[in-house]
C-alpha positions as CSV (number, residue, x, y, z in Angstrom):
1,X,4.2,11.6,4.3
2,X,2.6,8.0,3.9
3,X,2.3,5.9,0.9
4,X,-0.1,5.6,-1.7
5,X,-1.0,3.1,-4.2
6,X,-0.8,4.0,-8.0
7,X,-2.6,2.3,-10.7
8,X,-0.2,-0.2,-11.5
9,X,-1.8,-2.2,-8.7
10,X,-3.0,-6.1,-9.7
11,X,-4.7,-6.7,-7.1
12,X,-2.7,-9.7,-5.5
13,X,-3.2,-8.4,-1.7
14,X,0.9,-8.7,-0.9
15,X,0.6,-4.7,0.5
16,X,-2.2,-5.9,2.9
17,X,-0.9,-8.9,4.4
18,X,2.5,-7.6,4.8
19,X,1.6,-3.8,6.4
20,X,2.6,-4.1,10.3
21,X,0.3,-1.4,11.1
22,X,-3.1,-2.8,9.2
23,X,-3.0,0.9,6.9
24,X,-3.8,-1.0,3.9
25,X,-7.7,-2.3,2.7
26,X,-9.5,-3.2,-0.3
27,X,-11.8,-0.8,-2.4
28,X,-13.7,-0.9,-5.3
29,X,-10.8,0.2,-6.8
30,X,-8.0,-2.3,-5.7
31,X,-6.6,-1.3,-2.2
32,X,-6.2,2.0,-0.2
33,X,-3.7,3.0,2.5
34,X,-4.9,4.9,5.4
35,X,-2.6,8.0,5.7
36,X,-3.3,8.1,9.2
37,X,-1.7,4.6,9.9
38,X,0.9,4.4,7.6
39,X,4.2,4.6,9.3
40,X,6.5,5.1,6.3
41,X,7.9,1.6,7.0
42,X,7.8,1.1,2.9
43,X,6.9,-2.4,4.0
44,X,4.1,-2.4,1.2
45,X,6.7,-1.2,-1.6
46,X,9.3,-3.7,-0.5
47,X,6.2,-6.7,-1.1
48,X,4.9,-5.5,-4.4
49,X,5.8,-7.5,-7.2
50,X,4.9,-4.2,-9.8
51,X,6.6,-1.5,-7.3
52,X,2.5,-0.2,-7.1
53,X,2.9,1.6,-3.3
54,X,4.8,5.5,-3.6
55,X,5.9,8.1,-1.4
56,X,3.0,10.1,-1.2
57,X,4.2,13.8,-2.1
């Protein structure tokens, strides 16, 4: 399972800079994580300053 980004997303690009695999990219709609790429480090959900990046179930 990889992460996903829910709507409480600002915007603020932490999630980006801090993925160590380069899963996570802006959209139209804020930023996306590449299921593919994420390694379920939970690097983007430790960054977030509104806990935006879930277990993708």
């Amino acid at each position: 399972m990889s992460y996903i980004i829910t709507d409480f997303c600002i915007g603020c690009g932490n999630c980006e800079s801090g993925c160590p695999t380069s899963a996570i990219t802006p959209t139209d709609s804020l930023y996306r994580i590449d299921p593919i790429l994420c390694i379920d480090c939970a690097a983007c959900s430790k960054i977030c300053p509104v806990d935006a990046p879930k277990k993708d179930l």
